[in-house]
C-alpha positions in Angstrom: 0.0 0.0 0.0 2.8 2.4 1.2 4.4 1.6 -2.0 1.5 2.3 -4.4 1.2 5.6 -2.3 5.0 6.4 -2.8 4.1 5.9 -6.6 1.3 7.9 -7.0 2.6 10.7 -5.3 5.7 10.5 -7.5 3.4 11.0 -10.7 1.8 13.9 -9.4 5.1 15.8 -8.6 6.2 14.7 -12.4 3.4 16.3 -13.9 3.2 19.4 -12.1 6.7 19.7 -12.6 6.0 18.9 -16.3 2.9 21.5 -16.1 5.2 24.2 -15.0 8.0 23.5 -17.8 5.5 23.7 -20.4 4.3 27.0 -18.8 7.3 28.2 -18.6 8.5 27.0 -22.2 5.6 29.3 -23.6 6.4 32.5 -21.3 9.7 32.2 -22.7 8.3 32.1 -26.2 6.5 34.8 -25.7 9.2 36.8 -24.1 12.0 36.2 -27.0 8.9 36.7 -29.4 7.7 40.2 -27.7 10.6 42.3 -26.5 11.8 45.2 -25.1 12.7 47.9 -28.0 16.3 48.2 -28.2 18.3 51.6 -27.9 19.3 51.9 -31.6 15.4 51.1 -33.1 13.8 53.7 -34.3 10.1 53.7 -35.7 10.0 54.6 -39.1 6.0 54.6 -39.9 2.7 53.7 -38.9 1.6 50.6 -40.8 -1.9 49.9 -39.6 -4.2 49.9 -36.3 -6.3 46.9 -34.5 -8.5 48.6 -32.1 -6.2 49.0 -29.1 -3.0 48.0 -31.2 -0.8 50.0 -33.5 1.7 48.6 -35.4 4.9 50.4 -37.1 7.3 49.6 -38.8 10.9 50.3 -37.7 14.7 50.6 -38.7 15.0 46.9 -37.7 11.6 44.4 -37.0 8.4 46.4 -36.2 6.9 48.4 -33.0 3.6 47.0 -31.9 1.4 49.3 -29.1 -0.8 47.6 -27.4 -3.0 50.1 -25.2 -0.5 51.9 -22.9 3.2 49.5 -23.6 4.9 48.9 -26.7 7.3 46.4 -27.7 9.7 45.1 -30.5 9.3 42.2 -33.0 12.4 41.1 -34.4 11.2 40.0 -37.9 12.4 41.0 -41.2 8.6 40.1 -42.8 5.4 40.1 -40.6 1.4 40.0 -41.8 -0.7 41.8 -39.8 -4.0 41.0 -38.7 -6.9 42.2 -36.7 -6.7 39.0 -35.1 -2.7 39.2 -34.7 0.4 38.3 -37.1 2.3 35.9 -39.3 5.6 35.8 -39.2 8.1 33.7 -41.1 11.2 31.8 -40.0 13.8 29.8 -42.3 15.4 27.2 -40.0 17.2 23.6 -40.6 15.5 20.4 -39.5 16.2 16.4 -39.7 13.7 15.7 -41.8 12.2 12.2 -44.0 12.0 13.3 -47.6 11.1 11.7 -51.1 13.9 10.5 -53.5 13.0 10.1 -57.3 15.7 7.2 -58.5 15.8 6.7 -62.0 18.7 4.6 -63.6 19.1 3.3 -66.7 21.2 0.5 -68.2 22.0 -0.1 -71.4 23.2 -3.8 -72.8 25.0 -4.9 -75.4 23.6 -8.0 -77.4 24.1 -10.1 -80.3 21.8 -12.5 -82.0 22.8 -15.0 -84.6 21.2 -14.8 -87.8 18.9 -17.8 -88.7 21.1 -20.2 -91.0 24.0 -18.2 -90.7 27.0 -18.3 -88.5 26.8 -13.9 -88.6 25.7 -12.3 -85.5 23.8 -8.8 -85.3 24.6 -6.5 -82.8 21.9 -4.9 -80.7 21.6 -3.0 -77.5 18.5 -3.8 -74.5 17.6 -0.7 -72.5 16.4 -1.1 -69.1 14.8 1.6 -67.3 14.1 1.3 -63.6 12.6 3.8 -61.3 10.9 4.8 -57.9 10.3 6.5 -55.1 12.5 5.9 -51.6 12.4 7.6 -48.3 16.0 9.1 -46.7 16.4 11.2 -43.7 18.1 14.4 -44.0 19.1 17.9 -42.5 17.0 20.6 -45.1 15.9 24.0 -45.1 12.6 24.6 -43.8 10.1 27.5 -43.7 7.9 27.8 -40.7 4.9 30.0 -41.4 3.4 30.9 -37.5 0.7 33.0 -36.3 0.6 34.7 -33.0 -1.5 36.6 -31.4 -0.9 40.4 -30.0 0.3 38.7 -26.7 2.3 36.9 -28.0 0.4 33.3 -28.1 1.1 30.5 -30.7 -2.0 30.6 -33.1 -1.3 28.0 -35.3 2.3 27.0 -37.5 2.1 25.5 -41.1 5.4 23.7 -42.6 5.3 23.6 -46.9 5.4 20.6 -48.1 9.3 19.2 -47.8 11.8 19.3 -50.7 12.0 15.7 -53.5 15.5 15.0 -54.5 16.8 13.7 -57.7 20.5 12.8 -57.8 22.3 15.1 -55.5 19.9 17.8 -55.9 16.8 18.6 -53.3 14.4 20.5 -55.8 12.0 22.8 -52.7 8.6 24.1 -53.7 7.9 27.3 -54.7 6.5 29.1 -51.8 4.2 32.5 -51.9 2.7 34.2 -49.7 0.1 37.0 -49.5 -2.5 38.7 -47.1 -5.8 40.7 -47.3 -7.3 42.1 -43.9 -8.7 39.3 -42.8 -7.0 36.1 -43.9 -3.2 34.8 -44.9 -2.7 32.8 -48.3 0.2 30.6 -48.9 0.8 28.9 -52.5 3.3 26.0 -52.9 4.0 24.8 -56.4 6.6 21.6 -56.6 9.0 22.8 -59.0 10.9 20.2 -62.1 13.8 18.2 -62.0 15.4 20.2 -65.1 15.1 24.2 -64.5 12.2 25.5 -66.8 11.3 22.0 -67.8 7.7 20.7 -66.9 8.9 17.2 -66.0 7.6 16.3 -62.9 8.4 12.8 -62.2 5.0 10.6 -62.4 5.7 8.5 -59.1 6.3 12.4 -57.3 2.9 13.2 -58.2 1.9 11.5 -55.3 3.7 13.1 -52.8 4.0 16.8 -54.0 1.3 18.8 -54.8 0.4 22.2 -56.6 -1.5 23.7 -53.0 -3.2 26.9 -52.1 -4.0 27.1 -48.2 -6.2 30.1 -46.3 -5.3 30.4 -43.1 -7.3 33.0 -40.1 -7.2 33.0 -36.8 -8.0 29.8 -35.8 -5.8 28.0 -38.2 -6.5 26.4 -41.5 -10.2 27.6 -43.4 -9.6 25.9 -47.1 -7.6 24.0 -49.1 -7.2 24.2 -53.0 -5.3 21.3 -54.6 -4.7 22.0 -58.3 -3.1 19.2 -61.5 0.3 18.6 -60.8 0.6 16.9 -64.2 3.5 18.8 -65.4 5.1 22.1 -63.4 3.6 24.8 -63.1 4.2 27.4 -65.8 2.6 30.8 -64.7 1.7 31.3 -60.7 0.8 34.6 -58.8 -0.8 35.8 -55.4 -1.5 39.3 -55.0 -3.8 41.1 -52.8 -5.5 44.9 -52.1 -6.9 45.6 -48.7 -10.1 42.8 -48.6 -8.9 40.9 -51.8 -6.9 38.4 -53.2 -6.2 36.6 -56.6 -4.7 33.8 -57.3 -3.9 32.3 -60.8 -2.2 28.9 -61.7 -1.1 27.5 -65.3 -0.2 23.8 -66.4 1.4 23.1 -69.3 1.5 19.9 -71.6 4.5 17.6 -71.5 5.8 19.4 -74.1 5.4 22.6 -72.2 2.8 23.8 -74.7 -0.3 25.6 -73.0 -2.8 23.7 -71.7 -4.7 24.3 -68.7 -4.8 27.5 -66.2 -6.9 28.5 -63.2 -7.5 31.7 -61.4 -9.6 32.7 -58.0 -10.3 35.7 -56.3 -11.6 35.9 -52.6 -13.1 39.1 -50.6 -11.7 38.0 -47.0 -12.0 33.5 -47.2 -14.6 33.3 -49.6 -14.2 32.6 -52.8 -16.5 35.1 -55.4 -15.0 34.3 -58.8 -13.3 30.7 -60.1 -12.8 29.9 -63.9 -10.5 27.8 -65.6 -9.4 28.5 -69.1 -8.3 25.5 -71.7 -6.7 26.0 -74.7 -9.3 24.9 -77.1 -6.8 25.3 -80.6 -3.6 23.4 -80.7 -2.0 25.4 -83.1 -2.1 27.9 -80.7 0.8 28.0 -78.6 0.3 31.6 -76.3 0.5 31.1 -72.8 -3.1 31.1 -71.3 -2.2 33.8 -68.3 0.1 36.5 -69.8 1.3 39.5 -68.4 1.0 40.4 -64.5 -2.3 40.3 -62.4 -3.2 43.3 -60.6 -5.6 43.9 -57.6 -7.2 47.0 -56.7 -8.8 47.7 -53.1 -12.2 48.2 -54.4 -12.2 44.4 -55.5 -11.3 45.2 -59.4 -9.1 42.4 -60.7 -7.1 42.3 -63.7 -4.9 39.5 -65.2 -3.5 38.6 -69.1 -5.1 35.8 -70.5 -5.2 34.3 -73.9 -4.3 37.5 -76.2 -6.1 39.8 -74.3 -7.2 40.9 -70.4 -9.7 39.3 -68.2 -11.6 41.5 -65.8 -13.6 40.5 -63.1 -15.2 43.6 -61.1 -18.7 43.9 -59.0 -19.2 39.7 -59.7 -19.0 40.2 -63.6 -15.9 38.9 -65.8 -15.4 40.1 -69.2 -12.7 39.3 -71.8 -11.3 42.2 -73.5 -9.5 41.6 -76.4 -6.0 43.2 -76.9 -6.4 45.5 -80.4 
């Protein structure tokens, strides 16, 4: 009995103790996150206000005022929120990643010709591929929200980096913000540069993503063809809107298939894909850069001319 007593009473110290460290853990956090404005920071403008807090930016990080304190955030980016802020860290981690092995083997052989003590000479190719797991130390971007105490929100990690030979091929990462949520696009980029190859057995493990985030973590996910790379990609916002536009190309990196969305806040009030319908047209399908205005007017190249979308109408306009 004495010795079940001993026990339990060993438990409880363990997990206050474990209680406290965690608690403790999180202050810290908070304190290295949040800190006291050093001597040679100087604010340099006001960037925006969220009821009782004010945010500026300044000669190094930003100044946030909350009520009657202020303090510094050492970040060379942040997103600002209502709700709080997204910050984003580039750190090195152990991680399990996806290896594309492809080899190929060439043989030399000879058949004898029926009735005939002459040989032909021929060659066998082999071709042998797949997909393998290894553990490695890679870059990694941590995307986390806080809020304006200084709380952990919610973190998001991009999908990890293939490798193909000795080279680790990361996604394309963007990143954009209206006033009320935070976008983040990842596009798996091709073993060869500009080339659309994107290994068949990768296509299960990467994929062409588009996440919203708000305050309470993760709203939607778009997941988009990763046939073939991705060609044309952009994520731009004004004030309560955001556009985002996505093209895949054939194998051949001819144009083929392209995508664009535009949100006011997390909803989604205009999606339309575009398809080349003539094959002896070879024009990209998005052309040109995409432009957001704060009133909700969106403008992006398509085809040979402009599409518009503005009050929920879209029109193509022809370039003369």
């Amino acid at each position: 009995m004495l010795r079940k007593i001993t026990i339990l009473i060993l438990i409880l110290i363990f997990s206050v103790a474990l209680v406290d460290h965690i608690r403790n853990a999180n202050e810290n956090e908070n304190i290295n996150l949040l800190s006291k404005i050093p001597e040679d920071v100087n604010e340099t403008g006001l960037i925006g206000g969220y009821g009782n807090v004010k945010v500026a930016k300044a000669t190094q990080g930003y100044i946030i005022y909350i009520n009657n304190s202020k303090f510094f955030l050492n970040a060379s980016k942040a997103y600002f929120f209502p709700w709080g802020f997204v910050v984003i860290e580039k750190t090195y981690e152990n991680l399990t990643i996806p290896v594309y092995i492809y080899t190929r083997t060439t043989t030399t052989t000879y058949r004898r010709i029926e009735g005939s003590n002459d040989t032909i000479k021929g060659v066998e190719v082999a071709i042998k591929e797949g997909v393998e797991n290894v553990t490695e130390v890679v870059e990694v971007t941590k995307i986390k929200a806080y809020s304006y105490n200084g709380s952990l929100l919610w973190e998001h990690k991009p999908q990890p980096p293939y490798k193909w030979g000795a080279i680790l091929h990361y996604p394309r990462v963007l990143f954009s913000n209206n006033s009320e949520v935070f976008f983040i696009a990842e596009i798996p980029q091709g073993i060869r540069g500009n080339s659309p190859d994107l290994p068949p057995l990768l296509r299960n493990v990467t994929q062409n993503c588009l996440y919203v985030y708000g305050e309470r973590g993760l709203i939607q996910k778009f997941v988009f063809s990763n046939l073939y790379r991705a060609t044309d990609v952009f994520l731009i916002s004004a004030r309560n809107y955001t556009a985002f536009g996505i093209e895949i190309p054939y194998g051949d990196n001819t144009p083929h298939y392209a995508e664009v969305l535009i949100f006011q806040g997390s909803k989604v009030i205009f999606r339309k894909s575009f398809v080349r319908s003539n094959p002896s047209v070879l024009m990209d399908l998005l052309t040109g850069k995409a432009k957001v205005l704060p009133n909700g007017y969106v403008e992006f190249g398509v085809f040979d001319g402009v599409g518009v979308y503005h009050n929920g109408t879209f029109k193509y306009i022809p370039r003369n």
